[in-house]
N, C-alpha and C positions, 0 to 999 in steps of 0.2 A: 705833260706837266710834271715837273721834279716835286716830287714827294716829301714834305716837310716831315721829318722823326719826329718824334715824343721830345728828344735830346732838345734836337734846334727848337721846338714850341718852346720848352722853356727858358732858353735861352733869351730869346725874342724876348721877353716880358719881366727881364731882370732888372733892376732897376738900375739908375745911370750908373752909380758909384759902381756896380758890380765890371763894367767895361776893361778894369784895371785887368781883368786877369785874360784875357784876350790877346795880351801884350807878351808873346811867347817868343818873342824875339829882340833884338835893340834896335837903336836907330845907326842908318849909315854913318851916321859921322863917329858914332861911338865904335860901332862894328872897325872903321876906318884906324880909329886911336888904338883898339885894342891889337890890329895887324902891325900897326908901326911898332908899339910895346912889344911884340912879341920878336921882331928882330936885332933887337938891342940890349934883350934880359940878360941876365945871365943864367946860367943852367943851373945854380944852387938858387936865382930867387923864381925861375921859372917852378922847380921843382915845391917851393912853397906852397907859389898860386897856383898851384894842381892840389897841393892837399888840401890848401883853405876852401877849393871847390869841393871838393869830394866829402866835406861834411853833408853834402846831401845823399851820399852814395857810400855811407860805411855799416861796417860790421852789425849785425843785430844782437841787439841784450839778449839776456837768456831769464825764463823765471827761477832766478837764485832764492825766492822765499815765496810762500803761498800764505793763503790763509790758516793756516792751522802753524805756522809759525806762531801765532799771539792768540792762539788756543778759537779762534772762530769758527762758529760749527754752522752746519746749514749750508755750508755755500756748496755752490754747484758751476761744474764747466757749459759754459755753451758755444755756438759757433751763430755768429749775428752774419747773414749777410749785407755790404755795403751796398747803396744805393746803385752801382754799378755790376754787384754780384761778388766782389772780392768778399771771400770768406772770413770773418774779423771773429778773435777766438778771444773769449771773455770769461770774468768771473762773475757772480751774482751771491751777493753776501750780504743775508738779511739780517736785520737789526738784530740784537744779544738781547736776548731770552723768546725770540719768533719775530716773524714777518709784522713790520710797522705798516702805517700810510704813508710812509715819507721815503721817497727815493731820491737817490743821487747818480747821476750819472759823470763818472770819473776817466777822463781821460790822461794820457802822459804827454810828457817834452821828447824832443828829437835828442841824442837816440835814445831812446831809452824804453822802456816796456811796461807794463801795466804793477809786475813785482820794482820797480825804480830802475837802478842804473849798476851795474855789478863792476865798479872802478875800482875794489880796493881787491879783486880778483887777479889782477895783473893784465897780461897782455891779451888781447888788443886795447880794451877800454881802461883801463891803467894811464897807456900813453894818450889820452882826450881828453884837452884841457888841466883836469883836475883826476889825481886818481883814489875816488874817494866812493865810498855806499851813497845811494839815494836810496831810501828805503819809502815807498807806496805804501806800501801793506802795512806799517805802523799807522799809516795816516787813516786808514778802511776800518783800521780796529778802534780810534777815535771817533769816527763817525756813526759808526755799529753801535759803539756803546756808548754814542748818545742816540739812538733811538732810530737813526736811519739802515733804510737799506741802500745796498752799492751796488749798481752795475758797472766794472770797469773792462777794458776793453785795450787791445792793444791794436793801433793802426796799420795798416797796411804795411809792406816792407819792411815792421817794427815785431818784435818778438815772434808770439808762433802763425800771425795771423800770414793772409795768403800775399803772392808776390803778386806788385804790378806795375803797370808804368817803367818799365826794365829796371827795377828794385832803384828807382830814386825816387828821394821822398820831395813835395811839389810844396812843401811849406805853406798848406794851405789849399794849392791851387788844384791839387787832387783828393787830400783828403778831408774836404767839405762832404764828399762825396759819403764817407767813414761816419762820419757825422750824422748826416742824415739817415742812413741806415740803421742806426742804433734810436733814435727817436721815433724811427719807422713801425720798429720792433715796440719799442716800448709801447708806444699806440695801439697796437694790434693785441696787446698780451693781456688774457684774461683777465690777469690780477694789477700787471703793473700799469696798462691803462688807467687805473682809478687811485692809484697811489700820487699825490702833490710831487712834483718834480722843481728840483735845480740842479745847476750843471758846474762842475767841476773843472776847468777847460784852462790847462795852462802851455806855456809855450807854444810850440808845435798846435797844441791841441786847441791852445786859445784863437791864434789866427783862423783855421780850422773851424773852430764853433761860430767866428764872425762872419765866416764866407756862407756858414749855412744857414745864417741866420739872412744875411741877404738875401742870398738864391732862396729860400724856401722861409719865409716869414711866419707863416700859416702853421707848420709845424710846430711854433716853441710860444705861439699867442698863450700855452696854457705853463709855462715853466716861472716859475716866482721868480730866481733869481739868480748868481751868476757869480761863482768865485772866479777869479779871469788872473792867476798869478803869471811873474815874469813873460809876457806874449812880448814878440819880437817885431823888430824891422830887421829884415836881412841886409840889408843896405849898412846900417848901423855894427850888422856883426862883425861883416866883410871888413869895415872902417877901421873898427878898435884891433881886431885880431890880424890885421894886415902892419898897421905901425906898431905893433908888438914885434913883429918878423920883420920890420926895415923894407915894406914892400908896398908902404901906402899908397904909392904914386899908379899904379896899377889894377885901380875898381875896374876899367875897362875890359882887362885881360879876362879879370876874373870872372866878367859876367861870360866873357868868349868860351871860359873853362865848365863854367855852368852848362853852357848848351850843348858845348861836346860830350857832357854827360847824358845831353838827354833831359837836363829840367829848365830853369826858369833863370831870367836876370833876377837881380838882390833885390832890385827895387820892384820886383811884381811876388815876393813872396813876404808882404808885411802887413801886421794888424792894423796898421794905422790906415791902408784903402777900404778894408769893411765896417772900421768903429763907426762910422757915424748911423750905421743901423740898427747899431746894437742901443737897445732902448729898456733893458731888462737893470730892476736893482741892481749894481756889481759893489765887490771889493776887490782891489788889486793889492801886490803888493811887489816890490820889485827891491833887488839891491842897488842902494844908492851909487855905489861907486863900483859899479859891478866893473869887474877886468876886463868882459868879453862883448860889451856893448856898452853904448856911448851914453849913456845915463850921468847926472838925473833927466836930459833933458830928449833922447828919446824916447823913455815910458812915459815922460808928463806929455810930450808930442802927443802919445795914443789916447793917451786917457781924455787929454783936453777933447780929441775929437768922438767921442762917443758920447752918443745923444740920452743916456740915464739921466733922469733929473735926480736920480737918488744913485751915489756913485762917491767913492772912497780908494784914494791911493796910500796904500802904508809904508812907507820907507825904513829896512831893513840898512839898518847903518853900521857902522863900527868895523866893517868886513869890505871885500872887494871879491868874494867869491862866491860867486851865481850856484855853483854846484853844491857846494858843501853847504854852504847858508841860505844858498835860496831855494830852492827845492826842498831841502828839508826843514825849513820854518816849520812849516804848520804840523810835522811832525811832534817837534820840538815845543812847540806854542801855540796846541790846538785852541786859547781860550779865545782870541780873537772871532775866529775864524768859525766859531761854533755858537758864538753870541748872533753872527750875523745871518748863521741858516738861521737862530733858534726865532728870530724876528720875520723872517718870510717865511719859515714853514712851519709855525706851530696854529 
């Protein structure tokens, strides 16, 4: 008799929505479209839809800023292993003036790493998208001082944490995986077991926290609540970033370009297959007219389908850049965002 793993048991018992991520390849007719596209391209818009794939396969951030940037004392390096053993290297930075009861666990967007996004460094992350700072670690020193502690964390194939999956990132579809192993840890830890938790979970991270939150339920029954900023459909990024480049006509290829990397089609790396599990207080917030995704009406797509009955999307206007503006909102504008932990975790 074939020997069922640990793996497949719980695969077996995932719930229906979770089946999306199964979907590791496309359908013939699409597979069929994407081989006709690819005899016909030209080699300057073929060479496009190889970079627009290769956003799941670039360069990793570096930590350009720590905590003692904005004077935060206490914290400590550690190394969390992921659910699957990828070794995931983190900060733990406790509340300003000692260790509170209130934890955060903080995760980043693609690419980018637990210190933000070092764009305004030059090349390579200069030429991505926007070449501009994301700064995290201002956002921990707001949190810190108001009363929380931080566990942040960089994923897989992302900053200094370990490689895997041949260094492409699964948008979700592997690092659920990341996820659970830092809630694993927290559980098991003397002190931060008994501390009130909510999670921090955006882009990258947000898809991410919803697939863990499907696959492993049991795990976050005890987390209050859920900041969920800009989370993606890839399908939506491919769209908008493709007719910026004069190459819309060709999702097909593009998902062709994804596999030959080694990850996933667009449409199996989006928040919008796990929301409806996610049943945790959230606040979103996303750029209205963001450049690089098809907003406003893919973030409202996501939001509509998650199942919170207590749930808020805030629309960042006046701008059309996800990077500079969106990411570093709550930098910029912790009072929102500190009203809404200060109501589920006080």
């Amino acid at each position: 008799m074939e020997k069922i793993t640990e793996h497949q048991l719980r695969e077996k018992k995932q719930p229906a929505s979770a089946k999306f991520e199964n979907k590791t390849g496309i359908s013939n007719e699409r597979m069929q479209k994407a081989l006709e596209q690819l005899k016909t391209i030209s080699n300057a818009d073929l060479e496009k839809v190889k970079s627009l794939a290769g956003m799941v396969k670039m360069p990793r951030s570096f930590l350009f800023k720590n905590p003692d940037t904005y004077g935060m004392t206490g914290w400590t390096d550690l190394s969390i292993p992921s659910d699957d053993g990828t070794p995931l290297e983190a900060w733990y930075i406790p509340a300003k003036g000692g260790e509170s009861k209130k934890l955060i666990i903080f995760n980043h967007a693609l690419p980018m790493c637990r210190a933000g996004y070092p764009g305004h460094l030059g090349e390579p992350w200069g030429n991505f998208v926007e070449p501009v700072e994301i700064d995290f670690v201002i956002q921990y020193k707001h949190l810190t001082d108001a009363g929380y502690n931080v566990l942040t964390y960089d994923f897989r194939n992302h900053g200094q944490s370990g490689a895997a999956n041949g260094g492409v990132c699964g948008v979700g579809q592997w690092e659920w995986r990341d996820c659970v192993g830092v809630k694993k840890f927290v559980d098991a830890h003397p002190r931060l077991s008994k501390m009130k938790v909510a999670l921090f979970s955006q882009c990258l991270g947000g898809v991410s926290q919803y697939a863990a939150i499907t696959k492993h339920p049991e795990l976050f029954e005890n987390v209050t609540c859920i900041c969920s900023p800009l989370v993606p459909n890839m399908s939506s990024v491919f769209e908008k970033m493709s007719a910026t480049l004069g190459i819309s006509k060709y999702q097909e290829l593009i998902d062709l370009e994804l596999l030959k990397l080694g990850g996933f089609p667009a449409a199996a790396m989006s928040g919008a297959l796990w929301a409806p599990n996610v049943k945790l207080p959230l606040l979103m917030w996303q750029v209205k007219d963001d450049a690089i995704i098809g907003n406003p009406a893919d973030a409202q797509g996501t939001f509509d389908r998650l199942s919170s009955t207590e749930k808020e999307l805030h629309w960042i206007e006046g701008t059309t850049k996800r990077f500079e503006d969106g990411y570093n909102w709550f930098g910029r504008h912790p009072q929102k965002v500190l009203a809404f932990l200060d109501k589920h975790m006080r």
